[in-house]
Every structure is written in structure tokens, then in C-alpha cells.
N, C-alpha and C positions, 0 to 999 in steps of 0.2 A: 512109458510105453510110446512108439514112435507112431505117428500119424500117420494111414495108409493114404496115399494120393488117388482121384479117382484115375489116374493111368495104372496103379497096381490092381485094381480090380478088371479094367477094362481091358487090358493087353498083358494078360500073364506070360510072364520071360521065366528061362531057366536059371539067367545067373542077374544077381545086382550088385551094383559099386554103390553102397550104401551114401547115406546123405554125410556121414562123417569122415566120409575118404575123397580124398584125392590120389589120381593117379597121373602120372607121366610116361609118353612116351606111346609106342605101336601097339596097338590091339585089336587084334583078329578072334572071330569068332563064326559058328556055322549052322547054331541054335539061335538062343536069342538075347538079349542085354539089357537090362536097365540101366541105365545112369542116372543117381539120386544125388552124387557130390558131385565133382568137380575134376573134369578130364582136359589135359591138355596135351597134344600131339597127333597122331594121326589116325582112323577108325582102318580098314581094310577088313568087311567081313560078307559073308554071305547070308547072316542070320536078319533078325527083325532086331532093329534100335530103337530104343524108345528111350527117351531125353524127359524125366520127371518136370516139375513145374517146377522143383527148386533148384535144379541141377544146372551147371555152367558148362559146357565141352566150348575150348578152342583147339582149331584145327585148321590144317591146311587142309585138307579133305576129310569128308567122311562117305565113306562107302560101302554100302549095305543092299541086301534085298528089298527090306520098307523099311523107312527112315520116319515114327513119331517123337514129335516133337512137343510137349507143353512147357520148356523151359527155355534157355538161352543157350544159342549156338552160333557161334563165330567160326561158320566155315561155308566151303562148297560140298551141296550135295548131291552125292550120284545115288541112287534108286533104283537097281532095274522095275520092280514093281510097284510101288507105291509112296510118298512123302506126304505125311498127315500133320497139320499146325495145328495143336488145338489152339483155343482161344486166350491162352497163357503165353503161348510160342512170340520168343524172339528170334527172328532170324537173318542174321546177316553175312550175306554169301548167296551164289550164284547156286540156285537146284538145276538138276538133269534127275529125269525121271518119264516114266509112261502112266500114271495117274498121281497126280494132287490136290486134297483138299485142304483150302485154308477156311478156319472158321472165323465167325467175325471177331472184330477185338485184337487179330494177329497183330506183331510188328514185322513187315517182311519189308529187307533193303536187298536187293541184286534183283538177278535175270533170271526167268525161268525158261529151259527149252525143254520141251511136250516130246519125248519120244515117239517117233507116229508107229514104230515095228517093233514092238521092244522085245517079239523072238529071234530078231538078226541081231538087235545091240545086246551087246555082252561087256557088262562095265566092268568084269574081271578081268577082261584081255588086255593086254599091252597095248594095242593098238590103239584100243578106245582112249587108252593113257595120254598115247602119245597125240592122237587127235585132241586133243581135250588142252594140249599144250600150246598146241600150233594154232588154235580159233583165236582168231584176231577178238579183243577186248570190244573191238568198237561194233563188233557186229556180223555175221554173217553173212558172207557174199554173192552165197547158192545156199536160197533158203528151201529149193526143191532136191533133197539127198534122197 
């Protein structure tokens, strides 16, 4: 019988990529998702993600409504509403988001920038895409947007 993690109690989702799958490649979605195995390629969804404690996603982006986190992820993440680390969470990549909590214990490597309007940013738009291309690596030039 499989071990329920405390993220399956706590954040019940619609669908799961159980702990013995791996998948590759783009996934969109506009409910919600577990990842229990091992995802590599890119997230594009509107629903709530939740990243198991055992679970590995690499990605060049992952992009969601709220992005929980209790396992390992190798990417940048966008959030319009929330990016939660439990205290299992490895994360390495750059967050964008308008609330996050890391709890203690986290691993976090990159940058984080604090949405301050998150009713005007809209990480589904192109725009935001393309904004998000052009930000110079070293830093932000006009840190009053």
C-alpha cells in the first residue's frame, strides 16, 4: 500500500503523476496537480501545483496559480497567487509571485521578486513572457514598476 504524504492530505488536487511515473515534455492544466514522480519539461497551467516530497520536476519554467512545493525542483517560478516551500522543499530557480512562504529547513538557491499588484500582473500574458526574457540576470534597474 503506498504511503500517503502529508501534502496529499493537506492540498487535495484533482489529478496525480503518481510516485512511479515519470513524464516528459509540456503540461497544462486549470484544476489542480500532484507530482509524486518525476517531471521534466515545462508546467504552463492555471490550476494549484503541488510538488510531493519525493517528487523531482526539472523545468525551464513552471507556471501556475500557487506553486507547493515539499520536494525538488529545478526551475523558475511564476505564481500569480501564492509559492508555498514546505520544509522538505528544494528549490533552485528564480520565484515571481505575490505571496510566499518558506518554512524552515527549506533549500532555496535563486531570486525572489514580491509581486506588489498581482491584479495588473498576469503571468499568462505574453507580455509578462516576454518581460521576464529581457530582465537583465544582474538585477533590476527601476525597482519602482
Amino acid at each position: 500500500m503506498a504511503r500517503k504524504s502529508s501534502t496529499s492530505t493537506r492540498f487535495p488536487v484533482a489529478t496525480t503523476l503518481g510516485e512511479g511515473t515519470s513524464f516528459s515534455g509540456t503540461l497544462g492544466f486549470s484544476e489542480s496537480l500532484r507530482i509524486a514522480g518525476k517531471f521534466e519539461g515545462e508546467i504552463d497551467a492555471r490550476g494549484l501545483l503541488v510538488v510531493d516530497e519525493r517528487a523531482s520536476v526539472k523545468a525551464r519554467l513552471v507556471k501556475a496559480s500557487s506553486v507547493v512545493v515539499a520536494g525538488v525542483v529545478h526551475a523558475d517560478i511564476e505564481a500569480a497567487d501564492r509559492v508555498e516551500m514546505l520544509s522538505t522543499a528544494r528549490v533552485y530557480g528564480n520565484v515571481r509571485t505575490a505571496r510566499l512562504r518558506i518554512a524552515d529547513g527549506v533549500v532555496f538557491e535563486g531570486r525572489c521578486e514580491m509581486i506588489r499588484d498581482s491584479d495588473a500582473w498576469d503571468p499568462f500574458a505574453n507580455a509578462a513572457r516576454e518581460a521576464l526574457g529581457a530582465a537583465s540576470p544582474a538585477g533590476d534597474k527601476n525597482p519602482a514598476r
